[in-house]
C-alpha positions in Angstrom: -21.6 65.1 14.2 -24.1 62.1 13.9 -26.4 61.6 17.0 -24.9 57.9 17.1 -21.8 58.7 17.5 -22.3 61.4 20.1 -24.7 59.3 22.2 -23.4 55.9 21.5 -19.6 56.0 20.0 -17.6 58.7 22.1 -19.5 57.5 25.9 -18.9 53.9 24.6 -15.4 54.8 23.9 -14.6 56.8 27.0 -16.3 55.1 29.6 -14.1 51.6 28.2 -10.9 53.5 28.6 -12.2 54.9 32.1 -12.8 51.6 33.3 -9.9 49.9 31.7 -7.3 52.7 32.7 -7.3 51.7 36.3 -7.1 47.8 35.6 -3.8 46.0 37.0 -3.0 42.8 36.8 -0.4 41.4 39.1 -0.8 38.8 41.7 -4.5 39.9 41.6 -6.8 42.0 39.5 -7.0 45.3 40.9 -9.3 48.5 40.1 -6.7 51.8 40.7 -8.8 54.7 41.2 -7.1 58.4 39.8 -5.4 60.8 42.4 -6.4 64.0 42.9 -3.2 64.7 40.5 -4.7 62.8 37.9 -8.0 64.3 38.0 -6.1 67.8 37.9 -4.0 66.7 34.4 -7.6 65.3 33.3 -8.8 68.9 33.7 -5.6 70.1 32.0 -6.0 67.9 29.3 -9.1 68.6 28.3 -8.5 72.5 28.1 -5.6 71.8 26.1 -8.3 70.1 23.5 -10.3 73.2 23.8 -7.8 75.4 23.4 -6.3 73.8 20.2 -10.0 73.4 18.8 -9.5 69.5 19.0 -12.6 69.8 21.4 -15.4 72.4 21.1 -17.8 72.5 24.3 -20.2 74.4 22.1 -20.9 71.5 19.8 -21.9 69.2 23.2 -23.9 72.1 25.1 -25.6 75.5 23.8 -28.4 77.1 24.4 -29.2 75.8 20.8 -29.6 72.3 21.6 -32.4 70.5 23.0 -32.3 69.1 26.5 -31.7 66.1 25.9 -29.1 67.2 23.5 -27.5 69.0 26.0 -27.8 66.0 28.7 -26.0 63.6 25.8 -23.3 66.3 25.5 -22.5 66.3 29.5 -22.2 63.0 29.1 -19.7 62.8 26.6 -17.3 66.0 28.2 -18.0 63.6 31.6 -16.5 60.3 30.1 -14.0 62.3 28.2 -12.7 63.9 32.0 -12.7 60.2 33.4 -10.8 58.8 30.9 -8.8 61.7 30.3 -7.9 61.4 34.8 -7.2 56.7 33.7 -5.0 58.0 31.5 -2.8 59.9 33.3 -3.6 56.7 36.2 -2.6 54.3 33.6 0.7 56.1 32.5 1.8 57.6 36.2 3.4 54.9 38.8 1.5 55.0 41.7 3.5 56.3 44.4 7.3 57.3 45.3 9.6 59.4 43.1 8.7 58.5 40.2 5.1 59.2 40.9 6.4 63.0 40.9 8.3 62.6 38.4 5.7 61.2 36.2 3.7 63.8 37.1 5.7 66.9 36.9 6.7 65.5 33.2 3.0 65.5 31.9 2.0 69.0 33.6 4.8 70.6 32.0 4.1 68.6 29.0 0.4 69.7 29.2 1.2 73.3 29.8 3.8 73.7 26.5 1.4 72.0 24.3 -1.6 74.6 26.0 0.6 77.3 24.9 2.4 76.4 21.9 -0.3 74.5 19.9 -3.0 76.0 18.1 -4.3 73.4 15.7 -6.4 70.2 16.2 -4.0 67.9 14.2 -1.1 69.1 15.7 -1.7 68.8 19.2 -3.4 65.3 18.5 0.4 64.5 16.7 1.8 66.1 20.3 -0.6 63.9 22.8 0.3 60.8 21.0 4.0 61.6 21.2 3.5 62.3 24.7 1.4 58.9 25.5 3.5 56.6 23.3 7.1 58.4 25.4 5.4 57.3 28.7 3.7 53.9 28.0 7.3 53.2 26.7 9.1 54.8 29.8 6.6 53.0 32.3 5.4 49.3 30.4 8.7 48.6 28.9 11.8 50.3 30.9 10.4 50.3 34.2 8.8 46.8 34.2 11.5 45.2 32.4 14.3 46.6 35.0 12.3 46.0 38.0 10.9 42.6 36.7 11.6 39.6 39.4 13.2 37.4 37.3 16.2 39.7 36.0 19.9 38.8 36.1 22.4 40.3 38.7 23.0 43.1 36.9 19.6 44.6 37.0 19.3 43.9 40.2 22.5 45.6 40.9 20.7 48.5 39.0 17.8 48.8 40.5 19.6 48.4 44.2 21.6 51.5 43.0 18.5 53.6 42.2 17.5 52.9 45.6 20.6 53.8 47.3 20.8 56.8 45.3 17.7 58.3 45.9 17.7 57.0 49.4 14.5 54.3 48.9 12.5 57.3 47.1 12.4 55.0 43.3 10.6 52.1 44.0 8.4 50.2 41.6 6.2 47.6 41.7 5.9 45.7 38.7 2.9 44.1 37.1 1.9 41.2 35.2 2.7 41.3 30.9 -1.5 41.4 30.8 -1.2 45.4 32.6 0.9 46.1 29.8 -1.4 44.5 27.4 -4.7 46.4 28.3 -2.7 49.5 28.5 -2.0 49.3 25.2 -5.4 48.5 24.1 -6.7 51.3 25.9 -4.3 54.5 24.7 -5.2 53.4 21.3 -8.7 53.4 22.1 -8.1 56.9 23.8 -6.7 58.5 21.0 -9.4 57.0 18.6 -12.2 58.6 20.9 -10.1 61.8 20.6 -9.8 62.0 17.2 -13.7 61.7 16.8 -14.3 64.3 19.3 -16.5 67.4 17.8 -13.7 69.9 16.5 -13.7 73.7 15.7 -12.4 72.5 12.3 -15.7 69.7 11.8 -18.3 71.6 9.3 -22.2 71.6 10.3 -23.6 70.8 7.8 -27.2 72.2 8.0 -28.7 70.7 4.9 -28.0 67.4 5.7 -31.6 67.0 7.3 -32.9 63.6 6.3 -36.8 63.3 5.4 -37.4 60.2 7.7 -37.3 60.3 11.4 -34.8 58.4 13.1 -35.3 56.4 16.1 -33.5 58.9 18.3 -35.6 61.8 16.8 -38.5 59.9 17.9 -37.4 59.7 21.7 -36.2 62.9 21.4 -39.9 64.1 20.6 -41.7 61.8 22.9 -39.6 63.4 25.9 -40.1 67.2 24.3 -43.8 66.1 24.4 -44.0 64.4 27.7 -41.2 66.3 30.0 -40.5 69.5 28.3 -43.8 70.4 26.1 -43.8 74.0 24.0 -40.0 74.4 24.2 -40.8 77.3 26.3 -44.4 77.7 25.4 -45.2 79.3 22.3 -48.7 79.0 20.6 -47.9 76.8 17.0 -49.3 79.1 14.6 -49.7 79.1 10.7 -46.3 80.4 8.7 -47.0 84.0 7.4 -47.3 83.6 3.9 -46.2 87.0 2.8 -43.7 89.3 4.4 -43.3 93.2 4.7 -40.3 94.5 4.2 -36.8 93.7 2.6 -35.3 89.7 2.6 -32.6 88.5 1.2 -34.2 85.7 0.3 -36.5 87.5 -1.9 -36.7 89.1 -5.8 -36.5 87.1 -9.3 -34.5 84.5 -10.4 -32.2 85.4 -13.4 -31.2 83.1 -16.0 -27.3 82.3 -15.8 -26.2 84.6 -18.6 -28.0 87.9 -16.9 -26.3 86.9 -13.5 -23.1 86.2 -15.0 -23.2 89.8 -16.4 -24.3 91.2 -13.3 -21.3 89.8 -12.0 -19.0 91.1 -15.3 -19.8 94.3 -13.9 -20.2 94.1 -10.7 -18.1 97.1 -8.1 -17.0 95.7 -5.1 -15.8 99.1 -3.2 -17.0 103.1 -3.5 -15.0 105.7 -1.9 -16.6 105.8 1.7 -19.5 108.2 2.5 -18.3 110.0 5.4 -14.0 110.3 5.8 -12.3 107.2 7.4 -10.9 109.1 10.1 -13.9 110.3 11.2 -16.4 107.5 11.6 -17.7 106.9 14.9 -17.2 103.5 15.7 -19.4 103.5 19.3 -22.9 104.4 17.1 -25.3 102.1 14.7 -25.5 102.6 11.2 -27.1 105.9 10.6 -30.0 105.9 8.4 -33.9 105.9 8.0 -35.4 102.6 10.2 -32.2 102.0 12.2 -31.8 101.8 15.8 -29.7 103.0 18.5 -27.6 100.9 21.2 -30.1 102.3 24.0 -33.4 100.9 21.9 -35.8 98.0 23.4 -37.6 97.0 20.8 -40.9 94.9 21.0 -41.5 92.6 17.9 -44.1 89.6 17.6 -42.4 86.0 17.0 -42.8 84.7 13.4 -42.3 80.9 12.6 -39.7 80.9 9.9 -36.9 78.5 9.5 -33.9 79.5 11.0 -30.5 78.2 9.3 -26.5 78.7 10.7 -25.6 78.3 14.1 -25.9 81.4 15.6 -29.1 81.6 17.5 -32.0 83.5 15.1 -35.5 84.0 15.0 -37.5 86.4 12.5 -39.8 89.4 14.3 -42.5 91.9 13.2 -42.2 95.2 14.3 -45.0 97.4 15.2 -44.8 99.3 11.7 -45.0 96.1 9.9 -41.1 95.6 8.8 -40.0 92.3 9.6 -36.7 92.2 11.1 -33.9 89.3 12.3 -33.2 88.7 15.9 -29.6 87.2 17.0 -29.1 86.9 20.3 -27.1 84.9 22.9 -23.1 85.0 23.3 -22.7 83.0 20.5 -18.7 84.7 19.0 -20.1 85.2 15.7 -22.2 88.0 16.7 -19.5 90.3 18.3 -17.5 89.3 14.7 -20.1 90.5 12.9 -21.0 93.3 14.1 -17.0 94.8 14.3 -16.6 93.0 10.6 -19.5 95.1 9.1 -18.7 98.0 10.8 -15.4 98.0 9.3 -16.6 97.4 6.0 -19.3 99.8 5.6 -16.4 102.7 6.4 -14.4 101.5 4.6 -16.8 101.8 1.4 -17.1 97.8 1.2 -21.0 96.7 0.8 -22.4 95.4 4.0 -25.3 94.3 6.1 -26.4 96.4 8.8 -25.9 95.1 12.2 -27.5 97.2 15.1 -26.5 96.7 19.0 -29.7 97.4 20.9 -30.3 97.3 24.7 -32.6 94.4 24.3 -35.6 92.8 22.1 -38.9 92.0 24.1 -40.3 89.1 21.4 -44.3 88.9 22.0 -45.2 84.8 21.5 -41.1 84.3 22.1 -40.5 80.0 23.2 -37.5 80.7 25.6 -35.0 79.3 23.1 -36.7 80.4 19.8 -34.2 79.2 17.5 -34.1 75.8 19.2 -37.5 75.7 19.1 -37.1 76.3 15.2 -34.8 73.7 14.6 -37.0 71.3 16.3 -39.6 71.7 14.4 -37.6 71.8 11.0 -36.1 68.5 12.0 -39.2 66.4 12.9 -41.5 68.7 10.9 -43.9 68.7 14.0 -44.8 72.5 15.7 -46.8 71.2 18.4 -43.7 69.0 20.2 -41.4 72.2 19.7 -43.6 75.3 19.6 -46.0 74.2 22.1 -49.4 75.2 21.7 -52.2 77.1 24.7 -49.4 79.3 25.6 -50.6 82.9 26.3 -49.8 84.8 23.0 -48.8 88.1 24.9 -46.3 86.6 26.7 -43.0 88.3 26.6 -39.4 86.9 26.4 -36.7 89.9 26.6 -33.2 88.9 25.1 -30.9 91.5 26.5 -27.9 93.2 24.5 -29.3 91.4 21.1 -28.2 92.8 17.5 -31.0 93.4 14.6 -29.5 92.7 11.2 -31.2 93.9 8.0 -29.9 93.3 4.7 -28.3 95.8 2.7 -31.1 97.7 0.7 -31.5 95.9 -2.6 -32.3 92.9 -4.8 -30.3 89.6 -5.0 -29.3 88.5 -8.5 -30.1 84.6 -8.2 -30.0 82.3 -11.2 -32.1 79.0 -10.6 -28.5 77.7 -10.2 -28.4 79.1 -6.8 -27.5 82.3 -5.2 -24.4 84.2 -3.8 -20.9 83.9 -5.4 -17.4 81.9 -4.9 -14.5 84.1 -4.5 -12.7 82.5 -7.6 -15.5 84.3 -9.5 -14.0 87.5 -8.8 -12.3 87.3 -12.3 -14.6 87.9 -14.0 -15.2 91.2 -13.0 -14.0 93.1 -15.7 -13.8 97.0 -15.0 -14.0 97.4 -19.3 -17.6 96.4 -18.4 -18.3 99.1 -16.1 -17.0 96.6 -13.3 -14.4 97.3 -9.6 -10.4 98.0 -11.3 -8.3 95.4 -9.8 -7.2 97.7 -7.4 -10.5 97.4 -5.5 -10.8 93.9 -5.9 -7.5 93.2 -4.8 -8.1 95.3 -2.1 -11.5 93.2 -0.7 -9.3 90.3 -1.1 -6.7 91.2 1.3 -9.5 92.6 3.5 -10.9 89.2 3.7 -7.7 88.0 4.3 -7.5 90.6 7.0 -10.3 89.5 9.1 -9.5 85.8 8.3 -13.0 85.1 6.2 -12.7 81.8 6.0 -16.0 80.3 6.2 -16.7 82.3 2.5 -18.8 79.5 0.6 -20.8 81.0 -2.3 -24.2 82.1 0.3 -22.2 84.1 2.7 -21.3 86.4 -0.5 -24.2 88.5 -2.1 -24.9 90.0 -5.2 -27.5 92.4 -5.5 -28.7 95.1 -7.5 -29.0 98.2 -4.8 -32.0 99.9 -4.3 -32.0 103.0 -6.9 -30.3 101.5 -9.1 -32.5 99.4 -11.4 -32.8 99.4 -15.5 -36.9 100.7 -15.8 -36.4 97.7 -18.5 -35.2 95.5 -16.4 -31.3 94.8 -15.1 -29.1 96.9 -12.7 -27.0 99.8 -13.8 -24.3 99.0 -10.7 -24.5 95.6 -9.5 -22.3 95.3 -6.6 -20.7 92.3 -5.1 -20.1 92.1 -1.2 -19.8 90.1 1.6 -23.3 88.6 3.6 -22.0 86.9 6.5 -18.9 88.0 8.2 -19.8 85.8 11.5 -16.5 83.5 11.0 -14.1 85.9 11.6 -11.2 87.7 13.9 -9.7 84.1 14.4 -9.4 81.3 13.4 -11.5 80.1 14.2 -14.2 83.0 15.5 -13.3 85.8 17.7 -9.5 84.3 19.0 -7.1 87.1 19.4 -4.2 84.5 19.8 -4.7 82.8 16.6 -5.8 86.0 14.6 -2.8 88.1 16.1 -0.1 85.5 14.4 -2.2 85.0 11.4 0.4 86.8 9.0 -1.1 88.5 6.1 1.1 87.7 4.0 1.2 83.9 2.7 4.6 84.9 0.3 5.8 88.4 1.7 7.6 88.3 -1.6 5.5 88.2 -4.3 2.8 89.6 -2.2 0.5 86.2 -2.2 -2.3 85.7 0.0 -3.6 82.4 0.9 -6.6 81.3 3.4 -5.2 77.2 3.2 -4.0 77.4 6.7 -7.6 78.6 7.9 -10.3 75.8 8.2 -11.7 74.1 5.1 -8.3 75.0 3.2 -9.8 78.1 2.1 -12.6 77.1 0.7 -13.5 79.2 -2.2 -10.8 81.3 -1.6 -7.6 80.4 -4.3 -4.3 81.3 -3.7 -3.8 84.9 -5.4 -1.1 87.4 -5.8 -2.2 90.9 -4.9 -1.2 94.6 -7.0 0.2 96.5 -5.6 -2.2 99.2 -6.3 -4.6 96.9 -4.1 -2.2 97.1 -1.4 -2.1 100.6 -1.5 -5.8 101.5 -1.6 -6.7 99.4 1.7 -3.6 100.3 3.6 -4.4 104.0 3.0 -7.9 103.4 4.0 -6.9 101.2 7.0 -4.2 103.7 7.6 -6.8 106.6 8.4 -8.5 104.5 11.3 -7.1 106.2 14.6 -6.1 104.2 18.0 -9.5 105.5 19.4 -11.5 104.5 16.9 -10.2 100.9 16.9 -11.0 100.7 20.5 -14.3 102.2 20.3 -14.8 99.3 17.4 -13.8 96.4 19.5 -15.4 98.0 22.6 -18.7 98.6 20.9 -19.5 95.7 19.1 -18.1 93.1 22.7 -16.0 91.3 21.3 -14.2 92.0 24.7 -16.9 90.7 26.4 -17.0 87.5 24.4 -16.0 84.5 27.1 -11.9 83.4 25.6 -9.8 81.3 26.2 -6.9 84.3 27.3 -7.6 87.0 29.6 -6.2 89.3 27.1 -8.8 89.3 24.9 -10.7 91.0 26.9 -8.6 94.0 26.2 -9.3 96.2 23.9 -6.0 97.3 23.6 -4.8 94.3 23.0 -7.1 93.6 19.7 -5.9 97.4 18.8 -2.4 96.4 18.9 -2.9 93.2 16.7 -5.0 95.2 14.2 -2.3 98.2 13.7 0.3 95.2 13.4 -1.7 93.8 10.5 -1.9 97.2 8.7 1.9 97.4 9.4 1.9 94.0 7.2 0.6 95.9 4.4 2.2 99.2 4.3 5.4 99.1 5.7 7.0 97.0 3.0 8.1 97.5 -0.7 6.0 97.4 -3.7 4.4 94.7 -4.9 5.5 92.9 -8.0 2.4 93.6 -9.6 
């Protein structure tokens, strides 16, 4: 979302409606301030946006944003709440029966769509619905049959309403110029709406521009003035060489040698230690790892930081340069149950270890913030500070350490990763994954819903050990990088994941992500064997009750602040699991 239109547009927008929802025009011009009933169906309303991913809070105020950021999205949720209470002011009678009425009708309203509606264009199709039913009800009906100058009849009408309900329906009616401005406002309403920051709206994070903006300006002269260092960090020069493994690093190929690598490319091996018997609660084992009960102590390193999820690179003692993620952002409880998975499965994966915390020596307070900053105005001093102590020490309690899967990336100059339509060409004549497995890391991905699966959250690399001495790799393998976006739609919602079907066309056992956000990006349509249906519901069928708990226990997703109560149960996500695995066995061959 541009800064314009988050600083500008939507408080423009939703202060207008705020002010214009309580106008009435009658004898005189009056101001109506909200009830306490409107202010409540204000509140409603706005978690029926979040819920529905029409709204996300986390694109207005994380601890990834600046302060001033975070200011301008406070002020956006604020005018949103005020217009969202005129609304309701500007809809609702003001007093009497129909007062309750009115009001009963939109909590009910509110409460169905809360609990029914899942997506940001539908409950945007049910709100209009809803508005357009009682502008009609109140700006038409209502001031039409209780207009002075009506006939005898409608005054006979009215007088019976009265009588009936024993004086409770009254209405005073308002000048045409009420209905006029109502108008004008619900249309304005719904426009701010449908500009609001959505689940669904992609960040793009190479969209950075090369000149400064005149907001980016202010927005350093404050950081400079009000807030210098970020959190006070000493701006020091970017390492220029790094110890350890990177994804980032190792030759480029030409397109022809990684189009091979990818001919031949495995995508599964039978898993190291039995299904049934991995434990779930523990790190991946291995030299260098860590355990849950670790605090490690790294020194900051100023490297950019991409994504969303809140990042910063650290040197160890030893030397190995590791990355930090850390806050309660939902894609780090995703990643770390999605890798998990993988890796017993016999899927490539990243390693993801849950430590107790990370004590960063030279740490700002919000490192990747601090990062950003600096990549945005390409200025250190504003963002990193400078004079800071260099032994300070942030801590970042119950963080997760991610190194790479051992090995080196096949890149051409064209660019790295791989699409999932590419998955074709593996061709198991060429020493590449049967079908079978392929199919089977399809409906895996389909599984988890993977739907943010563009080409660099896919890897190919050539693992460590298995290297031509001429050059090229005797067993490429292809596997997922970033597994962040995942357990929903969108990321971490047990709700939307639960009634997710597997199954696009239970019939022709076709599996489709177009429902998911960005239609399914590089993920086609595809019909899968039904040997790959076999080989991943045997392998899912071996995970125990126990284990799946331990999984969605250990890695906190339960502890991941939802929408539902229930998600914090990890019985609940259990349940939903098995039901998916119930998707793929329990049914009757596939066609193919």
């Amino acid at each position: 979302m541009s800064s314009v239109r988050e600083a500008i547009v939507l408080p423009g927008i939703f202060l207008t409606v705020a002010l214009m929802g309580g106008l009435r025009i009658a004898g005189t011009v009056r101001l109506v301030p909200p009830s306490v009933v409107d202010l409540l169906l204000g509140m409603a309303l706005l978690g029926t946006l979040a819920r529905a991913g029409a709204l996300a809070p986390d694109r207005l105020m994380h601890a990834t944003r600046s302060g001033l950021e975070n200011v301008s999205g406070l002020l956006v949720i604020g005018a949103l709440f005020a217009a969202s209470s005129q609304i309701f002011n500007l809809l609702t009678p003001e007093h009497g029966l129909l007062f309750v009425i009115f009001s009963v009708y939109f909590f009910i309203q509110l409460m169905t769509t809360l609990a029914g509606v899942t997506s940001r264009t539908s409950v945007l199709r049910s709100l209009a619905v809803l508005f357009t039913a009682a502008f009609v009800l109140r700006f038409v009906v209502l001031e039409s049959m209780y207009a002075p100058e009506g006939g005898l009849l409608k005054r006979l009408t009215t007088t019976l309403l009265q009588g009936v309900s024993l004086g409770a329906i009254e209405y005073q009616p308002n000048a045409p110029g009420t209905g006029y401005a109502g108008f004008f406002t619900l249309v304005l309403f719904m426009i701010g709406l449908f500009l609001l920051p959505s689940r669904e709206e992609r960040a793009d994070v190479n969209s950075l521009q090369t000149t400064i903006p005149g907001h980016v300006i202010v927005r350093v002269l404050a950081v400079t003035l009000i807030w210098p260092g970020c959190g006070g960090v000493s701006a020091r020069e970017q390492p220029t060489g790094e110890r350890g493994p990177s994804v980032h690093q190792g030759p480029q190929h030409r397109k022809t040698e990684r189009d091979e690598a990818l001919r031949a490319a495995r995508v599964w091996h039978a898993p190291r230690v039995p299904v049934a018997d991995v434990d779930f609660t523990a790190n991946a084992p291995g030299a260098g790892g860590f355990l849950p009960s670790d605090v490690i102590s790294c020194r900051f390193l100023v490297r950019p930081a991409s994504g969303t999820t809140p990042k910063f690179q650290c040197e160890l003692p030893d030397g190995r340069i590791v990355k930090v993620k850390y806050g309660g952002n939902a894609e780090l409880h995703a990643e770390v149950a999605a890798t998990r998975l993988l890796d017993a499965l016999g899927f490539g994966a990243d390693r993801m270890y849950v430590v107790r915390s990370v004590q960063c020596a030279g740490c700002p307070r919000f490192p990747f913030h601090a990062l950003k900053c600096s990549a945005l105005i390409g200025l250190e001093r504003p963002c990193l500070g400078t004079g800071a102590d260099p032994t300070h020490i942030t801590t970042f309690p119950t963080a997760v350490v991610e190194r790479p899967m051992d090995g080196a990336p096949i890149e051409s100059d064209g660019g790295g990763g791989w699409s999932w339509f590419e998955l074709d060409r593996i061709d198991p004549g060429g020493g590449g994954s049967s079908r079978a497995e392929v199919d089977a890391l399809r409906l895996l991905a389909v599984v988890l819903a993977h739907w943010d699966n563009k080409a660099v959250n896919q890897r190919l690399i050539c693992p460590t050990g298995r290297e031509h001495p001429g050059g090229g790799c005797a067993e490429p393998l292809a596997m997922i990088q970033d597994l962040g976006a995942t357990f929903g739609p969108l990321k971490v919602d047990l709700h939307n994941w639960r009634t997710t079907p597997v199954w696009a066309d239970r019939e022709t056992c076709t599996v489709s992500m177009k429902t998911l956000p960005y239609a399914g990006g590089t993920f086609p349509d595809r019909q899968i064997s039904d040997a790959g249906r076999v080989l991943l519901a045997g392998l899912l069928q071996q995970i125990t009750a126990r284990q799946l708990t331990d999984l969605f226990t250990a890695s906190r997703i339960v502890e991941f602040d939802q929408v539902s109560a229930e998600g914090h149960d990890a019985a609940a996500w259990t349940r939903a699991f098995q039901d998916k695995v119930r998707q793929i066995a329990d049914r009757t061959p596939c066609p193919l």
